[in-house]
FIKOLZA-1660 file (N, C-alpha, C; in steps of 0.1 Angstrom, whole numbers, plus 5000, padded with zeros to 4 digits):
% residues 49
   i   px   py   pz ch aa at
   1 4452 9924 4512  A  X  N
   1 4446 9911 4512  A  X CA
   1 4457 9900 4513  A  X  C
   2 4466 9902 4502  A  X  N
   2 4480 9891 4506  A  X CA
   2 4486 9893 4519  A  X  C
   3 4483 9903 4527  A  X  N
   3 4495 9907 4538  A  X CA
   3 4483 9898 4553  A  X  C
   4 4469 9898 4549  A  X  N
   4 4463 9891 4558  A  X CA
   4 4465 9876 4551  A  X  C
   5 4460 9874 4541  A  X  N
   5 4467 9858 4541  A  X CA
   5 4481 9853 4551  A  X  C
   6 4491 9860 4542  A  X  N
   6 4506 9863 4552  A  X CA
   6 4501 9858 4564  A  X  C
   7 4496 9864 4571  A  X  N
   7 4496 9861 4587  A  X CA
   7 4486 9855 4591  A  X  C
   8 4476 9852 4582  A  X  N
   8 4472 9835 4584  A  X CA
   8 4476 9828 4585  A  X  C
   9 4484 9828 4573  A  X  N
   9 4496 9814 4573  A  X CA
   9 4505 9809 4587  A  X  C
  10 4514 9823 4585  A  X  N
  10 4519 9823 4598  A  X CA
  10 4515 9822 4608  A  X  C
  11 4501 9820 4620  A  X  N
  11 4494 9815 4628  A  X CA
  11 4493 9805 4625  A  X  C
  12 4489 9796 4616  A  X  N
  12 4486 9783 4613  A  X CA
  12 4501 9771 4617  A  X  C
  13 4508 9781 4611  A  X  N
  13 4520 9772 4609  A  X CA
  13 4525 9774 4621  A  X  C
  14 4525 9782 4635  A  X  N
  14 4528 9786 4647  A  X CA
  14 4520 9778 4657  A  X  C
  15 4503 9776 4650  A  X  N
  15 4496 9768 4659  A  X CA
  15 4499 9752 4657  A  X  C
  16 4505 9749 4649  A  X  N
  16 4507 9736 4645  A  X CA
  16 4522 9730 4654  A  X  C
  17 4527 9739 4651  A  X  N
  17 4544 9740 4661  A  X CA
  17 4542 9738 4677  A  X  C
  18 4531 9742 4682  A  X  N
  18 4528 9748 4697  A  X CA
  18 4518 9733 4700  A  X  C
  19 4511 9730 4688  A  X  N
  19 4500 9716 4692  A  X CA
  19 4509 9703 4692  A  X  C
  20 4518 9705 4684  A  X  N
  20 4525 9695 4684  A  X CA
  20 4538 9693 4693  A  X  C
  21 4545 9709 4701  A  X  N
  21 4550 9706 4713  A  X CA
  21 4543 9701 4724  A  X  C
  22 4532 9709 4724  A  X  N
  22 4524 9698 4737  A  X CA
  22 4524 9684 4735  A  X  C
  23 4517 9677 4725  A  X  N
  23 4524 9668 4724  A  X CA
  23 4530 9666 4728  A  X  C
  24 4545 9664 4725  A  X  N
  24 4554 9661 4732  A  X CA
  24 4556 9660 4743  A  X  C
  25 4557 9675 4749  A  X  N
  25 4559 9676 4765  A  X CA
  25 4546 9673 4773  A  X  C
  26 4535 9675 4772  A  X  N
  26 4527 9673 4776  A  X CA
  26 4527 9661 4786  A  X  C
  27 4533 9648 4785  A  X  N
  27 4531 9639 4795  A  X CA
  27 4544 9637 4806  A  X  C
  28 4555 9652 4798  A  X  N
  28 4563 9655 4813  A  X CA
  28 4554 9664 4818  A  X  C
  29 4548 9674 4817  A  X  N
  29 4538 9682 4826  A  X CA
  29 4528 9677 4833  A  X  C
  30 4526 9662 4830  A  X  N
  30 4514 9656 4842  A  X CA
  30 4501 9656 4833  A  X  C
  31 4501 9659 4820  A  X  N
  31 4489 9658 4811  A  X CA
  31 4493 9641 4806  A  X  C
  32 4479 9637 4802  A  X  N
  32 4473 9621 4802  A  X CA
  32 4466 9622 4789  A  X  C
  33 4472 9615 4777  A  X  N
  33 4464 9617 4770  A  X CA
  33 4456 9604 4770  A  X  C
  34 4460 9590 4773  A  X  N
  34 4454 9583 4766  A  X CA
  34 4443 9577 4772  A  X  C
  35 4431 9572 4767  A  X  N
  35 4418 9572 4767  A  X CA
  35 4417 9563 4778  A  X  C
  36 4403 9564 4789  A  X  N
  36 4399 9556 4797  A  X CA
  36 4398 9547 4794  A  X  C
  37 4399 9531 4799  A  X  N
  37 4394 9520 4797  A  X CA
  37 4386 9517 4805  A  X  C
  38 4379 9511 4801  A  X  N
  38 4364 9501 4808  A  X CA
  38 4356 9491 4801  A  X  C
  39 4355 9480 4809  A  X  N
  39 4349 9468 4805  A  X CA
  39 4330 9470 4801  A  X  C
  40 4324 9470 4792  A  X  N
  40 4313 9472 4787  A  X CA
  40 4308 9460 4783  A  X  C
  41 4297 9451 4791  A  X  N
  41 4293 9442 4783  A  X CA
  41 4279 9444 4780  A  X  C
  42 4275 9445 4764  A  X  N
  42 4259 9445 4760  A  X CA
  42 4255 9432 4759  A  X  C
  43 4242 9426 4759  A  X  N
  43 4239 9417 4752  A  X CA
  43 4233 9417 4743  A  X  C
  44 4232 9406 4739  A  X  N
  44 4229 9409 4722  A  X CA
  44 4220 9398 4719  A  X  C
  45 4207 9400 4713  A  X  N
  45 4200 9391 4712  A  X CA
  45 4196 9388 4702  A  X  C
  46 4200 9373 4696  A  X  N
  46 4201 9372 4680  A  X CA
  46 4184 9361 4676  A  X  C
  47 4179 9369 4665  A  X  N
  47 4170 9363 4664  A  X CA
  47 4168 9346 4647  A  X  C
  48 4161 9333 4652  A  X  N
  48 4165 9325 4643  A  X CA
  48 4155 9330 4633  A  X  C
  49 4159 9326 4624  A  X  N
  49 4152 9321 4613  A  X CA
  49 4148 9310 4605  A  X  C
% end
């Protein structure tokens, strides 16, 4: 049971290493991370009282 935790751990702490180099390099490889923009206008209809 300890020797499977062990290598949970160890995957966790490898996937964390590997998510966070992408990061990094990721936008010398031609990956985009940051969000689309676009103009959205609702209206909004406010009622008196």
């Amino acid at each position: 049971m300890v020797r499977l935790i062990k290598w949970l751990f160890i995957l966790s702490i490898f996937c964390i290493i590997g998510l966070s180099a992408y990061a990094y390099i990721g936008p010398f490889l031609g990956v985009d991370f940051s969000p689309s923009q676009s103009l959205e206008r609702i209206p909004v209809d406010l009622n008196e009282s």
